[in-house]
N, C-alpha and C positions, 0 to 999 in steps of 0.2 A: 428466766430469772429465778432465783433463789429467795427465800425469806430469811433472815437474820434471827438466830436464836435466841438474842438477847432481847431485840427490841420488836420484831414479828416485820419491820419495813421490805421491801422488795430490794433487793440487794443482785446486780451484775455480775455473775461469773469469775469474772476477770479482778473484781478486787480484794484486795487480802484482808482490809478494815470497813467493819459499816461504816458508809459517810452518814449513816446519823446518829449512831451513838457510838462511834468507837470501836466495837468490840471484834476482836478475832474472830474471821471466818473460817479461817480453817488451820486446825494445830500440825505443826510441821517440826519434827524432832530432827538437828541439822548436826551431824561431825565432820570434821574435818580429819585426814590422814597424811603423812609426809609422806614422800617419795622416798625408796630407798639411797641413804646419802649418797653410795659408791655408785648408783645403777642411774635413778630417775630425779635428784638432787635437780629444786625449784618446782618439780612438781606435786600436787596432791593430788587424794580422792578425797569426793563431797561425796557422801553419803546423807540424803535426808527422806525421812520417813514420815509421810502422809497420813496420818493418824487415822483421821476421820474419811477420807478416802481408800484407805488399802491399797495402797500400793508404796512403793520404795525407788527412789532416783538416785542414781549414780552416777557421778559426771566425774571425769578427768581435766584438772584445771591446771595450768603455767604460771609460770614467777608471773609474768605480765595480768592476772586476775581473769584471765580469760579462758572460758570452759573451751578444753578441744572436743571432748564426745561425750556423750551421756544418752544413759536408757532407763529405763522404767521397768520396774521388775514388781509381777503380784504380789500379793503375801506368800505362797505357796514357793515361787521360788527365790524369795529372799532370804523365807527360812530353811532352804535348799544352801544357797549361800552360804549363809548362819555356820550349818552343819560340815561344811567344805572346809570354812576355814577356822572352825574350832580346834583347839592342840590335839596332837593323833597322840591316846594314851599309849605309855612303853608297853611294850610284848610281853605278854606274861611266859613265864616259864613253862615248859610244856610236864603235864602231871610226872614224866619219868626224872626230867631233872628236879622238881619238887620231893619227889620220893627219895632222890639221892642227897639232896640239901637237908632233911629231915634226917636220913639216919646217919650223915655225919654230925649232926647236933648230939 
């Protein structure tokens, strides 16, 4: 058993609100993702992220509300993730074609 931040009571694992004062046990940061319309169109990804626990869940869910799969992933490789599917910035010019855009200016 866990103690309750808010009100110090012994608080169950398993629930998300002290049953004696209310308050959130644990903060859980939740998005939602659509499916691509042409490819995966009625499905999403849940993405939610365990604050106070450290870690990140990622479930694949159906038109029907129903999770098909989902994993748990550290912080270490969620910010792995992160990094993945950040935009890949364009190619810089390599310093020779720079030199030749330069002295056609």
């Amino acid at each position: 058993m866990d103690a309750c931040s808010q009100c110090g009571e012994s608080v169950d694992r398993r629930y998300r609100f002290c049953p004696w004062c209310a308050a959130p046990l644990r903060r859980k940061l939740v998005e939602f993702f659509r499916g691509h319309a042409a490819i995966d169109s009625g499905r999403a990804v849940r993405v939610s992220r365990y604050v106070d626990e450290g870690h990140v869940r990622v479930s694949v869910w159906d038109e029907t509300g129903e999770a098909l799969a989902a994993v748990s992933l550290d912080e270490l490789e969620a910010a792995r993730l992160g990094r993945f599917l950040a935009p890949v910035p364009p190619p810089r010019a390599s310093l020779l074609e720079q030199l030749r855009e330069a002295a056609r200016r």
